[in-house]
N, C-alpha and C positions, 0 to 999 in steps of 0.2 A: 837329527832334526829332518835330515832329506829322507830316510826310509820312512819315519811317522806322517810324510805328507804324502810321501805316493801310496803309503797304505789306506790312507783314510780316500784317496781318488779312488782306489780301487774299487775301496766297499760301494761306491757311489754307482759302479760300470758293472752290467752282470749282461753275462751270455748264456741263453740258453739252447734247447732245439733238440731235434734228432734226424736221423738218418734214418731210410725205411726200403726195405727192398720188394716189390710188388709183384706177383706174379698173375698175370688173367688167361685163364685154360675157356675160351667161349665157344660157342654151337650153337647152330637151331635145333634138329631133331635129329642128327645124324652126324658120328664121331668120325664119317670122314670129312666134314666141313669143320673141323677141330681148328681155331685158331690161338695165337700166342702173343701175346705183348707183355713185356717187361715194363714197370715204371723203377727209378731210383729216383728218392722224393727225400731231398733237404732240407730242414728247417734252420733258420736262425730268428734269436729274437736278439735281440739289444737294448736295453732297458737301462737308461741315466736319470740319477734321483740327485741334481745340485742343489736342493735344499727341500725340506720339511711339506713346503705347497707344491714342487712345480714335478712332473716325472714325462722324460721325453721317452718315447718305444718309437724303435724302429726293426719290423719281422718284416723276413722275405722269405719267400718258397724255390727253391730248385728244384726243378724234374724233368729228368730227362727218361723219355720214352724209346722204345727199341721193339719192332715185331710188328706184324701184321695191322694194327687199328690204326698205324699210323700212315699206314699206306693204301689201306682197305675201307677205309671208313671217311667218306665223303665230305669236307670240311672242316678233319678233325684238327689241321694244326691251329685255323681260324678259331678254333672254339676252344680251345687251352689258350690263344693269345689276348681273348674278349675283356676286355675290362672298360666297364662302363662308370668309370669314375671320369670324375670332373678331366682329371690329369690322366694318360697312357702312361700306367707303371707297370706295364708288361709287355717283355720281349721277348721272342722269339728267336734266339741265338743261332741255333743250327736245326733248320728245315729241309731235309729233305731223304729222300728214299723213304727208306722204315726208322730213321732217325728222327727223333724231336725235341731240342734241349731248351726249354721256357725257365725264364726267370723272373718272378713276380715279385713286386711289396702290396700286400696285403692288409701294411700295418703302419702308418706314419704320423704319430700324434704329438701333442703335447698337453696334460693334464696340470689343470690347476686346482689345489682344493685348498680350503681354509674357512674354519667353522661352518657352515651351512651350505657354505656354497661347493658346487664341482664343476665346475667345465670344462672340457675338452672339445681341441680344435685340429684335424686333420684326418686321415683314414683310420677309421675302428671299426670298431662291430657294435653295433646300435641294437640290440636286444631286447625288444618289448615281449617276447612271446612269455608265455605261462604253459603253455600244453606241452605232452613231450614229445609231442610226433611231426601235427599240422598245424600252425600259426598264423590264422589269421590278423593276430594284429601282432606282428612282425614285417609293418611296414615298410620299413628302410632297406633292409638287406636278407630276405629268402635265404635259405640254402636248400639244397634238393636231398633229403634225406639217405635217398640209394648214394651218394658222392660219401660214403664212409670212412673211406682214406684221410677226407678235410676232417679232423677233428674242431680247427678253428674256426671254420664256416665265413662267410665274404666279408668284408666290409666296407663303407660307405665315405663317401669322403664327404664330411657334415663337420655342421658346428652344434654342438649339445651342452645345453645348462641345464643344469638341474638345481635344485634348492631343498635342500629336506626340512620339514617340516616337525620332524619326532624320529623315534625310531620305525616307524612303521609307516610312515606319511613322505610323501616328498610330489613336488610340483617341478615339470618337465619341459624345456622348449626344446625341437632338434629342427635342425633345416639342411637337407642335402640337395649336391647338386650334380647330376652330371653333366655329359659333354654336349650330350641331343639337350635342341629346343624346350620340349614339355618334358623332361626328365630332371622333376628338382621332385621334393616334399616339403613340406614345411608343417609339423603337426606338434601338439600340447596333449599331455599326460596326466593326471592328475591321481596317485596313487596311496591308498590308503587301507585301513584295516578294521574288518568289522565282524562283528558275528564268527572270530577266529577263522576268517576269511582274507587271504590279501586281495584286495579288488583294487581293478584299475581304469580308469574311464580317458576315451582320445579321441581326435578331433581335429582336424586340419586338412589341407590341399594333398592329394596323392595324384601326381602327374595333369590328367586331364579330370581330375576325379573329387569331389566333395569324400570325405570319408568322415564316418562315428563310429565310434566300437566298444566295446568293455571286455575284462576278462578276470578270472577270478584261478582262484588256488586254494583249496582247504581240504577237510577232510570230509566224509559220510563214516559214521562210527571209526572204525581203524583202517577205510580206504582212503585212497587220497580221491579225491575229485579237485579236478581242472576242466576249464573250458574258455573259448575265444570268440568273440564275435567279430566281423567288420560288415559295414555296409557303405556300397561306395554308389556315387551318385552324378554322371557328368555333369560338370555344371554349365558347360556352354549349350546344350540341349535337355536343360532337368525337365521340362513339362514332359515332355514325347520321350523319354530315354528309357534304355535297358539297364535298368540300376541290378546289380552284383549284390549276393549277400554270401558272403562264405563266413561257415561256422563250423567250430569241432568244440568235440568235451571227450572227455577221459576219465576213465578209471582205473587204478592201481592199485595192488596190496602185495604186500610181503610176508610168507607165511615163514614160519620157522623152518631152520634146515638152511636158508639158503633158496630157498622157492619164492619167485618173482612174478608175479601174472599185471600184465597191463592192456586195457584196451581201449580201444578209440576209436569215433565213427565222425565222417567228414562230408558235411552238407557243400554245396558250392551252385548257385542258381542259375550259374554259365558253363554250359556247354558244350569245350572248346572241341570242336569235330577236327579243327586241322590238326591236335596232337592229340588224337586217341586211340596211338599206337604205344603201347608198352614199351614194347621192344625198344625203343628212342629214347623212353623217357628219361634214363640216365646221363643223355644228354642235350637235356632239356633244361631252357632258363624259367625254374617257374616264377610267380608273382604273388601275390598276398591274395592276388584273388582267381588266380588260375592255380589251384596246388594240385587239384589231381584233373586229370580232361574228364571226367566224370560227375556225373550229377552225385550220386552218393559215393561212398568209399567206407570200408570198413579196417581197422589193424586190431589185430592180435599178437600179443606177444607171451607166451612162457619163457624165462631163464633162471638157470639153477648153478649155484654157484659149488661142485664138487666137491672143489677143497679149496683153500686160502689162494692157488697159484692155478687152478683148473676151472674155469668158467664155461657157461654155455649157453647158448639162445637159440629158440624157433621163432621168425617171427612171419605174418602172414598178413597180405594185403587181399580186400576183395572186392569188385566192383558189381552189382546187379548188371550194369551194360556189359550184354556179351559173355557175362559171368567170368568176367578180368581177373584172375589172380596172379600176385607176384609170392615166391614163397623166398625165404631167405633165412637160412640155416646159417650159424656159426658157431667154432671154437676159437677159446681163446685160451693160451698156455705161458704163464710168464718164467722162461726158462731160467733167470738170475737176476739180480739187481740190475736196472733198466733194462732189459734184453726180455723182447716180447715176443712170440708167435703167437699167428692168428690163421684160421681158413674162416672163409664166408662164402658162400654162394648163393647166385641172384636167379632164379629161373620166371619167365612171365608165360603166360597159358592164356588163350582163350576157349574157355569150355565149348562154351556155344555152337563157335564153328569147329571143334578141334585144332584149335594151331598151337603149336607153341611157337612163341617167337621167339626166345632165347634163352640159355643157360650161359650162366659164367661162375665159374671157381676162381676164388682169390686165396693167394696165400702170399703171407704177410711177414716179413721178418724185422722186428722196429727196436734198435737202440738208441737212448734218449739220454744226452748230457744237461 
């Protein structure tokens, strides 16, 4: 009897995660400014399911950093330690020299679901986007797409109901808060399906901000199209104000073989001149309505899948301001059951004037239990 009850706790308790070894080879224009940093990036998740409605997760990240950006790059242990949730679930264990070991939760919820309803209450990932690049209505928790290493992307410390409606229908409340004054959201969802379209229509307070949006997901004959609206509106000064509209749409198709072509073009009607250095922008907190410092932005992407364990992708960003390009090449190799390698590399360029502001090679080594 005592082995049949710790068997059945068990099934209830599950750990996941992986370990990941990182390497960053950077430069501007010249290999003798060659710098190095190491990341070793831990994940665990904890996931308990004590009955049929309720499942608590609890994931945390370790990483610890070693080489040049952590001593060479101005702020950098402050901006691994950032966490603009309600609660500081991020420390900073060991700071200093070329040393940086941060331990984060990422993830502390508890979900309830039962017939219609699903709610969850604590740190998650609130996930309203539909495009696959820029996400304007990705409210709650941005991620900055160059941070490629985060496969899980931030999450929000909120409370979120949802109620579905059908299989295709469901009606949405979420409200997050953090620790500054104006930094809460409180917005409603309303999602549904038409015209073999998933459409989604939203609505709520966004810090100091009125916001409306919509966004959709289907297809154009055998491509896919997506696109995101948001328009946001201060409301303590709406008559005289600089109302925000960021917008993106996409397109995608798959051709036989293994051939991928996706692309995307990013409206944004703000300006933002203090961060319209590329160079930076990998360590940049964006927002739903600052995604690129640029008025337009364009992405492209080709990737071609080789063989079942050999992948690859080109993918390219480009700005008219300046003629801003990011270019970003990768392979990806999965050498055995969870054992992965990867290279990516980030280069940003401004035509215009001729600058390049930086290259970075990444190579990737990821085992995942």
């Amino acid at each position: 009897m005592t082995s049949l009850i710790a068997q059945k706790k068990e099934q209830n308790l599950f750990l996941s995660g992986y370990v990941k070894n990182l390497h960053e080879f950077s430069f501007t224009d010249n290999l003798n400014q060659l710098q190095w940093t190491a990341l070793v990036h831990n994940r665990l998740n904890f996931k308990y399911i004590p009955s049929n409605e309720i499942t608590v997760r609890l994931e945390l990240r370790n990483r610890l950093f070693y080489g040049d950006n952590v001593k060479n790059i101005f702020g950098f242990s402050e901006f691994i330690a950032l966490d603009r949730g309600m609660v500081d679930l991020s420390l900073n264990v060991i700071d200093g020299g070329h040393t940086l070991f941060n331990t984060t939760i990422d993830r502390a919820l508890v979900n309830y679901t039962k017939g219609n309803w699903d709610i969850t209450l604590g740190r998650q990932r609130v996930n309203w986007g539909m495009n696959l690049i820029w996400n304007p209505n990705d409210i709650f928790n941005t991620y900055n797409f160059l941070d490629f290493d985060y496969e899980e992307r931030p999450g929000s410390d909120a409370v979120r109901v949802q109620y579905y409606l059908g299989d295709f229908s469901k009606i949405e409340i979420t409200a997050k808060k953090g620790r500054n004054k104006d930094d809460y959201i409180v917005a409603g969802m309303y999602k549904f399906n038409k015209w073999s379209y998933d459409i989604q229509l939203i609505t709520g307070v966004y810090q100091k901000d009125w916001v409306i949006g919509t966004g959709w997901a289907g297809n154009l004959k055998n491509a896919g199209f997506k696109g995101e609206i948001s328009y946001f509106i201060p409301y303590e000064e709406y008559v005289s104000s600089d109302n925000v509209l960021s917008a993106s749409v996409s397109v995608d198709y798959g051709f036989k073989k293994g051939l991928y072509i996706n692309g995307s073009i990013l409206y944004n009607s703000t300006d933002n001149e203090a961060s319209n250095n590329l160079g930076t922008l990998v360590y940049t907190n964006l927002s739903a309505k600052n995604l690129m410092p640029y008025e337009f932005s364009g992405f492209l992407q080709v990737a071609k899948d080789f063989t079942p364990i050999f992948k690859g992708s080109f993918s390219t960003i480009y700005s008219p301001t300046n003629q801003s390009i990011i270019v970003i090449p990768s392979l990806n190799y999965s050498l055995a059951t969870n054992w992965e390698l990867n290279f990516t590399g980030q280069s940003f360029f401004e035509l215009e004037n001729y600058n390049a502001l930086g290259n970075s090679l990444f190579m990737r080594l990821r085992w995942s239990f």
